[in-house]
N, C-alpha and C positions, 0 to 999 in steps of 0.2 A: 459751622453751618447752623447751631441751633443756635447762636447770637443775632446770626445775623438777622432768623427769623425773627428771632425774642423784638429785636429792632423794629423791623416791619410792622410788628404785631402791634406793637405802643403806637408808632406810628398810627395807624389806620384806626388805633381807639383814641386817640389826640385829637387827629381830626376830625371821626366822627362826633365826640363830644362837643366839639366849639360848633358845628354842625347843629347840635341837638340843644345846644345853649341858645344863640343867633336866633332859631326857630322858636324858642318857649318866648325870647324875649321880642316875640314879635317883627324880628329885623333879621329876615334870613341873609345869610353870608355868602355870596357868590363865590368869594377865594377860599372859605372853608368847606364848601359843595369840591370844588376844585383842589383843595389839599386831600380830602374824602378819596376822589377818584383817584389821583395819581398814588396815593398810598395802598388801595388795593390796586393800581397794575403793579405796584413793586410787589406786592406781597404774590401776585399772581405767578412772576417770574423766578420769585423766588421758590415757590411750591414748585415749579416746573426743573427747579434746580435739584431741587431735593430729591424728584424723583429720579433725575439722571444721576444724581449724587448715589440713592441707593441702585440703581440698577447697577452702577460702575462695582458699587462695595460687593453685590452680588456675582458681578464677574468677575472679580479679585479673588474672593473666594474659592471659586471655580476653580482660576487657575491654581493656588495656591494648593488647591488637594489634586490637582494634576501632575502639579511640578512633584510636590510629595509621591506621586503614584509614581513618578518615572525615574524620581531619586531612590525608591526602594529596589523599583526593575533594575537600574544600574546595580547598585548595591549587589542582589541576586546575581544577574551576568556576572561581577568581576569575581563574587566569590565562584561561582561553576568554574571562571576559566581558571580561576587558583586551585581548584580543585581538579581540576583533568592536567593543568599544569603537572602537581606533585604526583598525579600516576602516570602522566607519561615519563617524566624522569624516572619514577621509582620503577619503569619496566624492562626487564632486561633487553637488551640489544640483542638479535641474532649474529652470531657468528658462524661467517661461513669455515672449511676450514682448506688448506691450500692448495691441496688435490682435487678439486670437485671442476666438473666440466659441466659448461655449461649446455644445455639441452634447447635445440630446437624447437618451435608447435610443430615446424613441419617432419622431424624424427618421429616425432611422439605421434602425431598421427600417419605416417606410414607406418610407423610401429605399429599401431591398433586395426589398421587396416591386413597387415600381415598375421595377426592372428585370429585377428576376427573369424576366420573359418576354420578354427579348432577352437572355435569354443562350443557349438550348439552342433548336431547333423542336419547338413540341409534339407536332408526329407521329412524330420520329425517333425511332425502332426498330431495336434491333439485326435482323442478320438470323439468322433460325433454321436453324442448322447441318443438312443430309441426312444420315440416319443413314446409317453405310458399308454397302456391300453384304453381302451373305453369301459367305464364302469358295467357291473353287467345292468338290464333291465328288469322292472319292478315283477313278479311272477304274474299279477294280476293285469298287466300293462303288456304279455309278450306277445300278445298277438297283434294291438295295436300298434306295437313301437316295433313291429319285424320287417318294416320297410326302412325305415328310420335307421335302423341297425344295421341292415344290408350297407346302406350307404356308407354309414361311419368308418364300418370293414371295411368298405374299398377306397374311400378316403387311404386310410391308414397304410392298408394293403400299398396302396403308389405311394405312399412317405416311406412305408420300408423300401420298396424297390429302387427309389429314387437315393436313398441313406445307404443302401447297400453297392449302388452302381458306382458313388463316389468313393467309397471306402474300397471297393477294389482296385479303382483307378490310380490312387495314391499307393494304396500295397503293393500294386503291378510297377508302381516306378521305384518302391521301395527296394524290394528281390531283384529289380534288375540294378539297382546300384550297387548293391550288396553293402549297404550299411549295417549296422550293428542297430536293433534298435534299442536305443538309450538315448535318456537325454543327455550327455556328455559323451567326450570325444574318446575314440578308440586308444590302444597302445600306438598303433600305426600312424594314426593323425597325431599324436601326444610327440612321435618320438622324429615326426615331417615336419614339426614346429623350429620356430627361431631360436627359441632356449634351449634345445637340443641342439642345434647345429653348434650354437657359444658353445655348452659345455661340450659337445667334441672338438671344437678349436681350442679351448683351455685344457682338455683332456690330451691333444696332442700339442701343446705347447707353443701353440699361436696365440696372439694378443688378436681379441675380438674387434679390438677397436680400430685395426688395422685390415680390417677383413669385410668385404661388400659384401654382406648375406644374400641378396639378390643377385649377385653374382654369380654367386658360390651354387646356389640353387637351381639357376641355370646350368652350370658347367657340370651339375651332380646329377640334370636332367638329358 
């Protein structure tokens, strides 16, 4: 590219001199006017070359640190997957072992549905906190603030009434179920459970696995 310039360049000072001679010598040159012009359109063309010459070297470049950007990212990838490679080999294998049975969702959850009511008592309730008093009034302030105070008492007065009518309602169904209260389950409910029924089946010499506990539950009802 820079010859070809260098070319052009001579060019265009050739003919501008025979140009600039012709004229000093009085006998201007109409084909050296005309060698003049056609040497700057070459040289015009070529500057237009040049600039798509660097714009291209510019976008080589470009690419050139792209392709390097996505030859390291490979590089990275293959080593990770060489890397989970050697720990997935290096992990040991589970081994089941030849007696194991396989297990249902739907056992495993009728199983949790079957105890599910010996784990908590169904009437256990937190208890409901008494809202705190009201501060007392200023001594200098108790005459003006003795309306004020009426109220807040009987505010209060119906929050206790209202806290105590539901705490009776839930103890009233509490004594009549005759739950134990505790947050976990009685001897009674421990010993009405499904693991107790297995170890009496294993206790008298029945294979559980042979045995409808639901059944069994029935026919003991």
């Amino acid at each position: 590219m820079d010859t070809a310039l260098q070319a052009q360049f001579q060019r265009i000072e050739a003919a501008l001199d025979t140009l600039v001679d012709s004229i000093a010598a009085y006998n201007p040159s109409t084909t050296a006017a005309s060698d003049l012009l056609a040497a700057d359109d070459a040289l015009s063309r070529g500057l237009d070359q040049l600039a798509k010459h660097q714009a291209n070297y510019a976008r080589t470049k470009a690419l050139r640190a792209e392709a390097d950007g996505l030859e390291e990212q490979l590089r990275a990838s293959v080593a990770t997957l060489a890397s989970l490679r050697r720990e997935l080999f290096d992990t040991p294998a589970t081994t089941f072992p030849d007696d194991t049975r396989p297990v249902k969702v739907n056992e495993v959850l009728q199983y949790a549905k079957n105890i599910s009511q010996y784990t908590v008592p169904p009437t256990y309730r937190e208890r409901i906190p008494s809202p705190p008093p009201p501060p007392p009034p200023p001594p200098d302030h108790a005459d003006a603030d003795a309306e004020a105070d009426a109220d807040a008492n009987a505010d209060a007065d119906n929050n206790d009434t209202v806290n105590k009518d539901t705490e009776a309602e839930w103890l009233t169904k509490l004594n009549e179920s005759n739950t134990a209260w505790t947050p976990w389950p009685s001897d009674e409910k421990i010993r009405a459970s499904n693991l107790m029924q297995i170890q009496f089946l294993i206790d008298t010499g029945k294979d559980p696995k042979q045995v409808d506990l639901t059944k069994l539950a029935e026919e003991e009802k």
